[in-house]
C-alpha positions in Angstrom: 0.0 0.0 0.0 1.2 3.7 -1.1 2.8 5.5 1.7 1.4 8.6 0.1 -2.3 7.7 0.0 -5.1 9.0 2.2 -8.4 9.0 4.0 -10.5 12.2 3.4 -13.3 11.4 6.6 -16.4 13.4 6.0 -18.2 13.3 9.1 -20.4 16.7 10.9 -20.3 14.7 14.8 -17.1 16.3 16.0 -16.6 13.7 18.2 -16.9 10.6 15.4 -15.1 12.8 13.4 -11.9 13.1 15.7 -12.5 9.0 16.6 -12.4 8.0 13.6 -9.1 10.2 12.3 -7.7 9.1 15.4 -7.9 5.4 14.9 -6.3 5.2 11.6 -3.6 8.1 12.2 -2.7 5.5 14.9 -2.5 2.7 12.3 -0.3 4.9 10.4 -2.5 6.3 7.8 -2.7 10.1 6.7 -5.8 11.7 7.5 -8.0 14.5 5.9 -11.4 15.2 7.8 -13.5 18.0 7.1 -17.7 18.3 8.5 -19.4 18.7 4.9 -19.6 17.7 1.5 -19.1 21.0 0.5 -15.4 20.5 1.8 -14.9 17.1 1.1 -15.4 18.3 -3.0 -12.8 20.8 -3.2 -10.3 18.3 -1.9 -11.1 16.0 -4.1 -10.0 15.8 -7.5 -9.6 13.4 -10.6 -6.6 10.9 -9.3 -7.1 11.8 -5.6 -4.5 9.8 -4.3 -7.0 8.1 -1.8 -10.3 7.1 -0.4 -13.3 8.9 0.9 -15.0 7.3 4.1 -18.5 9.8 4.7 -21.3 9.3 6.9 -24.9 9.0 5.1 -26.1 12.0 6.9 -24.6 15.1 6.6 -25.5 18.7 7.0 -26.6 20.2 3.4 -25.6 17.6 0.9 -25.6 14.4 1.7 -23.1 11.2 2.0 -25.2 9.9 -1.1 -25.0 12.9 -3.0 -21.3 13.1 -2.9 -20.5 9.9 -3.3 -22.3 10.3 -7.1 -20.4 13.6 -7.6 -17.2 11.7 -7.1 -17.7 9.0 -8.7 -18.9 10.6 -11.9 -15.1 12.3 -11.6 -13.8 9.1 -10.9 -15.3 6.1 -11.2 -12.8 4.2 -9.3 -12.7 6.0 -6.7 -13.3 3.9 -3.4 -16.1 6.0 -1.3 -16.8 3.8 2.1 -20.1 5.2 3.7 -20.7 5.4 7.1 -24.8 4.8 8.3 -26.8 4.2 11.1 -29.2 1.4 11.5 -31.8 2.9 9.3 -29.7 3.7 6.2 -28.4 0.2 5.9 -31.2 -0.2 2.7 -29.4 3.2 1.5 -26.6 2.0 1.6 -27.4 -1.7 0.3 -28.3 0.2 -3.0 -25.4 2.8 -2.9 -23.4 0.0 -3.2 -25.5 -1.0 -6.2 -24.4 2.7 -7.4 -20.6 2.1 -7.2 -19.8 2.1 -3.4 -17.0 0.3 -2.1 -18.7 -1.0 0.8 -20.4 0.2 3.8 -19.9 0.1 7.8 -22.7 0.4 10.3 -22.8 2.1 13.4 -21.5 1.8 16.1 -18.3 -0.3 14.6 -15.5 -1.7 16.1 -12.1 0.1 15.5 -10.1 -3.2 14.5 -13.2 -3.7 11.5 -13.2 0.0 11.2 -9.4 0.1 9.8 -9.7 -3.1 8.1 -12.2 -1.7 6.3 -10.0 1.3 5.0 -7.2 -0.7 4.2 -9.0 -3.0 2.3 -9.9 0.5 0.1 -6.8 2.1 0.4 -5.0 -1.5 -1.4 -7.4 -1.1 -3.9 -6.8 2.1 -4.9 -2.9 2.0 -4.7 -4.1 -1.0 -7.3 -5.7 1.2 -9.8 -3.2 4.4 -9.4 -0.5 2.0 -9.9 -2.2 0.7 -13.3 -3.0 3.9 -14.4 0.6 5.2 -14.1 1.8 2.0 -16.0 -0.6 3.0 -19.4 0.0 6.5 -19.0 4.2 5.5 -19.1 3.2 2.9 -22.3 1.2 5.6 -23.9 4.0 8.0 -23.6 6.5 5.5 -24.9 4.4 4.5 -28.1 3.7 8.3 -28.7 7.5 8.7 -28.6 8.4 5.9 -30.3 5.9 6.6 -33.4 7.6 10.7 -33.0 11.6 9.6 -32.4 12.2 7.2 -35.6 14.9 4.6 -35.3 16.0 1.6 -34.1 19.7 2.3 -33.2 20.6 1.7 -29.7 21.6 5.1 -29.2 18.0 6.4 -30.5 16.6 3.4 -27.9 18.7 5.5 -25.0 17.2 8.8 -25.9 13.2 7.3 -25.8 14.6 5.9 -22.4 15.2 8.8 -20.9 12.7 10.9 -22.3 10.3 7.6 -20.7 12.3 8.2 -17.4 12.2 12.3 -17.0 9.2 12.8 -19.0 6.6 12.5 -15.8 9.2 13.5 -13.4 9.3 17.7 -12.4 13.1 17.6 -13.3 14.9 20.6 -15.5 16.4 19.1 -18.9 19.3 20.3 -20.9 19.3 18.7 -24.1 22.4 18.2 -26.1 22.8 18.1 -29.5 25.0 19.2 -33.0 22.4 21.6 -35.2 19.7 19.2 -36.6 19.2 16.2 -34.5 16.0 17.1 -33.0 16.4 19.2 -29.9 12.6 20.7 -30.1 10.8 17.5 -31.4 12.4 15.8 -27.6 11.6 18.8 -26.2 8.2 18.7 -27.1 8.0 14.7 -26.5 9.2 15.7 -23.0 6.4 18.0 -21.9 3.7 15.9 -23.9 5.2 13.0 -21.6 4.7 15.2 -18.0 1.9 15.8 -15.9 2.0 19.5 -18.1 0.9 18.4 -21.3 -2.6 20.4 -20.7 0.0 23.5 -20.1 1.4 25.7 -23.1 5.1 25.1 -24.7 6.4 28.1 -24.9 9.9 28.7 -27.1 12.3 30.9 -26.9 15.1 31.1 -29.5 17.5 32.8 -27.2 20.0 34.1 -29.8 17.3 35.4 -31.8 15.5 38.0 -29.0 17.1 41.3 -29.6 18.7 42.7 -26.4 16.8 45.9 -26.3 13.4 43.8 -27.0 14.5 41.1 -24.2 12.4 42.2 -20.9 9.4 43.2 -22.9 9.1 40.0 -24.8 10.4 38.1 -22.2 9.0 39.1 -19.2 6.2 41.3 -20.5 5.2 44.8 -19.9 2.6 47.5 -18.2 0.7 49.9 -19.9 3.2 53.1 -20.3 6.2 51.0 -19.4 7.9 52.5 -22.6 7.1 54.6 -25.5 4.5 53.1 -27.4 3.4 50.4 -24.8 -0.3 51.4 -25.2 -1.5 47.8 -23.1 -0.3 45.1 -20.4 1.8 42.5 -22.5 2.5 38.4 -20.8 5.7 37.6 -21.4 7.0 34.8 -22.9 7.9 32.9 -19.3 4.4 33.9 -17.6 2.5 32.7 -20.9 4.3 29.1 -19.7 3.4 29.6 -16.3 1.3 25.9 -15.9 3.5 24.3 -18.9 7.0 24.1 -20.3 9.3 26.7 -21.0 11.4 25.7 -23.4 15.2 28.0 -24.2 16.3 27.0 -27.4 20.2 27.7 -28.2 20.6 28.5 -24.5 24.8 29.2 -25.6 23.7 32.1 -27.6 22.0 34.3 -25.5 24.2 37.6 -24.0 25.8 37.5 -21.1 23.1 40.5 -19.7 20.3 38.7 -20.3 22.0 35.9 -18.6 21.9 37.2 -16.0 18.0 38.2 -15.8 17.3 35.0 -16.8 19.1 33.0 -13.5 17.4 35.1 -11.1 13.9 34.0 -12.7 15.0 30.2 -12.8 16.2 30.8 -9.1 13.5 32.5 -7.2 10.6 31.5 -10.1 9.1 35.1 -10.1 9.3 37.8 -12.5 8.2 41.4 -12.7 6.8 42.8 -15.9 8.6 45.8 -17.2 7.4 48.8 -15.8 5.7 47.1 -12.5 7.4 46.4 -8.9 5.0 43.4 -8.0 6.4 40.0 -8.5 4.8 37.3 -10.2 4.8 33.4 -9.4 5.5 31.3 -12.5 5.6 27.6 -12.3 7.2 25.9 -15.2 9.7 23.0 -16.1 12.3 24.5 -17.5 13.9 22.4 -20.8 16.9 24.2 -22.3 18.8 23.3 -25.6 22.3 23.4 -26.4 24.7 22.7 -29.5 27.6 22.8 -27.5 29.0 21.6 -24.4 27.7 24.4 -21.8 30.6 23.2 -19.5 33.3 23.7 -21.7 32.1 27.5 -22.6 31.3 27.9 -18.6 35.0 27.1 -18.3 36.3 29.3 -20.8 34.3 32.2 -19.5 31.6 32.4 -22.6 28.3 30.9 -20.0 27.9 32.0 -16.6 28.7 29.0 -14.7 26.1 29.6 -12.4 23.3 29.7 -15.0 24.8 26.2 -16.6 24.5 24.4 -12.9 21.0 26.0 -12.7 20.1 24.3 -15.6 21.9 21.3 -15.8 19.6 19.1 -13.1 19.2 16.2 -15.8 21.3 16.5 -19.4 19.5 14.1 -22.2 22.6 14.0 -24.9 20.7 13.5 -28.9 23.7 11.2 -30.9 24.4 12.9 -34.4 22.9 11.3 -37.7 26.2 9.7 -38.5 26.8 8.2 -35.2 23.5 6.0 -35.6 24.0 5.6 -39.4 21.9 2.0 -39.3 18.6 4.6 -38.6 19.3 6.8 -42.0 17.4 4.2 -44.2 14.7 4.4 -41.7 14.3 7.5 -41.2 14.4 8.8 -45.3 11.2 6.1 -45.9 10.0 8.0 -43.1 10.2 11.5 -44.4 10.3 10.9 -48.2 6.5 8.9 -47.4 5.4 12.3 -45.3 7.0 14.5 -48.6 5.2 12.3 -50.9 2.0 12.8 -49.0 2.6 16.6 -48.6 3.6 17.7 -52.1 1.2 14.9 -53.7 3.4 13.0 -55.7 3.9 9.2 -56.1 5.9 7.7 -53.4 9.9 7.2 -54.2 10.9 2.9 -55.8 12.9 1.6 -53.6 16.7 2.1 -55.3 20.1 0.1 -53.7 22.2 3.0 -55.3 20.6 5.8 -53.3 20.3 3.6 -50.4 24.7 2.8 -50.4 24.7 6.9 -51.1 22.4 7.6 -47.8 24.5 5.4 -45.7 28.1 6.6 -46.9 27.0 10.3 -46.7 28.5 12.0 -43.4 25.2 14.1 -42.5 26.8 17.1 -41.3 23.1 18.7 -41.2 21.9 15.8 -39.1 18.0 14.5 -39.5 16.9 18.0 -40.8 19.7 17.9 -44.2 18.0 13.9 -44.5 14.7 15.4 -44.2 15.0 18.1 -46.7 17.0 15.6 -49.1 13.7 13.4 -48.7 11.6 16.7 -49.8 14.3 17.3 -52.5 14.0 13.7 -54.1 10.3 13.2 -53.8 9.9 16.6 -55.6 12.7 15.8 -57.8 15.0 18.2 -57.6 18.0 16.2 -55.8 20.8 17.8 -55.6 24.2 18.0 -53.5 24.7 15.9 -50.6 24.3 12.2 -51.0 21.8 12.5 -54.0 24.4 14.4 -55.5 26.8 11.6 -55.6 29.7 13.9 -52.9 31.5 11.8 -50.3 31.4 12.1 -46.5 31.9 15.2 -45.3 35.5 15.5 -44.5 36.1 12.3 -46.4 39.0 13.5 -48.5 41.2 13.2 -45.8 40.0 9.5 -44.4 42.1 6.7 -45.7 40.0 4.8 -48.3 39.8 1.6 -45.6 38.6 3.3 -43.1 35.7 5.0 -45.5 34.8 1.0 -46.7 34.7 -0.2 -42.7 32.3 2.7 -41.9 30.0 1.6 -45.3 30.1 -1.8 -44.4 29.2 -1.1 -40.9 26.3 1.1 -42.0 25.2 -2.1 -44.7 25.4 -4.4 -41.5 23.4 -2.4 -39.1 20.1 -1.4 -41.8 20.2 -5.4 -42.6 19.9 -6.5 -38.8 17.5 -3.6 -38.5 15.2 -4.4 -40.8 15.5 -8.5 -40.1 14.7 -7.5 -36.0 18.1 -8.7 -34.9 17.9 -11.9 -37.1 21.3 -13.0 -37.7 20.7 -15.9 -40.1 18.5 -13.9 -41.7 20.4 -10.8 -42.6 23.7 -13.4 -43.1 21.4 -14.8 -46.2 20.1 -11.0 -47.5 24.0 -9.7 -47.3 25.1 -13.6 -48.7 28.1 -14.0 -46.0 28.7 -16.8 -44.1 27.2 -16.3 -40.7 30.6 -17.3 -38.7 31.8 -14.4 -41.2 28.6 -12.3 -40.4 29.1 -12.4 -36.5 32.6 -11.8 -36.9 32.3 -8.7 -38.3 29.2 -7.8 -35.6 31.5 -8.4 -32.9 34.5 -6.5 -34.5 31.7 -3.1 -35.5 30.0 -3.0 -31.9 27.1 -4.2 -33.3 
């Protein structure tokens, strides 16, 4: 049974009342008693991490009454009623309505507690199961929004999956195109904030004089031409995610206005002296090691520790080459749907160009090359027939290695891990095919 579950007692004789919270805060249970329904509702809410024990009778609304109001919020939500000897047909058909059960007055304390306990397993039951398809749901939505079947992709679903519903700050780390906002955005549709706004800020791209006013908003007459009260772009994610895209850009000066907003979590709109609560997880994005320009003197140090609670590195495009052929059906189906044109033959040439090409532009240059092809157009990069990045100067070995590595991993991709079965697609021997599995890392 959950440590953190609860009794909510709804009961208008002070002295049952106090009995009763009594008797279970002696069995080691946490206790919430109030006199009236009218009480016992605003305590209440969807997922109440808890039961409700009420008595039948109660002053206004009655036991009855808000046991349907609850359980048309939550359905299985265990409400125990309390009666006297005369409501025992009420609550014979409240039962009938969804009750968990019933005691009768005067009880015992011993059957009084093992009557809660009985509730309180149950719900820790259904919490418990509802977490578990809430964390599957997440995971399929991320796994149909974070394409590939590398292990290094698998890493990054994992701990999207494991900080997603957790309240902890994220820096994300990543070259320029490997999909800082799309795990961003994964993150807060993963957390208990989804029904909150994602708010982005490009933090190289806010002028400095512009900075307070769209950042943390403005009064009336706070400036020439500020005609009207403007939310800022941190209050407007007050409830959700804030998210601070290419965190390494922003100035030193705004820097420092930003820290004292992530420390204390209040802000004061320009032109104003009152201070406003915001509650938001904070997700920042980085191409470049934050600690390294901390170090240098080119990030306040202060802000990067502020920030750094939980990092969630993103491997580049050429480091999880085995997703490329993946990941261009993907997009090139999505271009051919979006420009209306027939969808691409499948084509072993463009395939060995895809994996040999370096990527420097990450998913977004394969993405765009999808758009390219489907619209035919192709040109540069691997549709136009240029070698890896940087290639010139990589001994012709080495370039067949990586190739053959890339061949090996799409073949075990798209066979599920089925060596005999990729050893017969790639026609190798399969002592020859595990050797050269062992010797990639694969």
């Amino acid at each position: 049974m959950g440590d953190h579950l609860k009794v909510l007692i709804v009961e208008d004789e002070p002295n049952v009342r106090l009995g009763c919270q009594q008797t279970l805060e002696l069995e080691g249970m946490a206790v919430l008693a109030v006199e009236s329904a009218e009480k016992a509702r605003q305590l209440v809410a969807a997922d109440f991490p808890g039961v409700v024990v009420t008595d039948i009778r109660l002053p206004g609304d009655d036991g009855m009454a808000l046991m349907h109001d609850l359980l048309r919020q939550d359905r299985d939500l265990p409400v125990v009623l309390m009666t006297g000897h005369g409501d025992v047909s009420l609550a014979v058909q409240a039962m009938k309505d969804g009750a968990h059960d019933f005691i009768e007055k005067p009880f015992s304390p011993d059957y009084f507690v093992e009557i809660v306990r009985r509730a309180l397993e149950k719900r820790t039951l259904t919490l418990e199961v509802r977490e578990l398809r809430a964390r599957l749901e997440n995971r399929q939505s991320t796994a149909s929004r974070i394409i590939g079947d590398s292990a290094a992709i698998e890493r990054v679903r994992h701990l999207i999956g494991e900080l997603g519903n957790s309240a902890a700050d994220v820096l994300i780390q990543g070259e320029t195109g490997t999909g800082k906002e799309l795990v961003a955005r994964c993150l807060h549709d993963a957390s208990p904030r989804r029904s909150g706004n994602f708010v982005a800020i490009n933090c190289g791209g806010v002028p400095e004089n512009l900075f307070d006013s769209e950042i943390f908003g403005h009064e009336p007459g706070a400036f020439t031409g500020a005609a009207k009260r403007r939310i800022g772009k941190i209050e407007h994610a007050n409830g959700g995610t804030l998210f601070l895209d290419e965190i390494e850009s922003m100035p030193m000066a705004m820097q420092v206005k930003l820290l004292r907003v992530l420390q204390e979590r209040t802000l004061e709109r320009l032109g104003s002296n009152t201070p406003i609560l915001v509650n938001c997880r904070v997700i920042a994005a980085a191409k470049v090691d934050l600690a390294v320009l901390a170090e240098k003197g080119e990030f306040r140090a202060d802000l990067y520790y502020r920030l750094n609670v939980a990092t969630l590195p993103l491997p580049p495009l050429r480091e999880r080459r085995e997703d490329v052929g993946l990941l261009f059906e993907h997009f090139a189906l999505q271009a051919a749907s979006r420009h209306e044109r027939p969808v691409l033959a499948p084509d072993a040439e463009r395939t060995r160009r895809l994996l040999a090409y370096n990527w420097p532009g990450n998913v977004r240059e394969l993405r765009n090359a999808a758009d390219r092809l489907v619209l035919g157009v192709p040109e540069g990069g691997a549709q136009g027939g240029k070698a890896e990045s940087g290639d010139e100067s990589i001994p012709l070995r080495e370039r067949m290695e990586r190739y053959e590595r890339a061949v090996i991993a799409d073949t075990l991709a798209r066979t599920g891990g089925a060596v005999s079965q990729a050893a017969d697609l790639l026609q190798v021997g399969k002592a020859t095919l595990y050797d050269k599995i062992k010797r990639y890392g694969l």
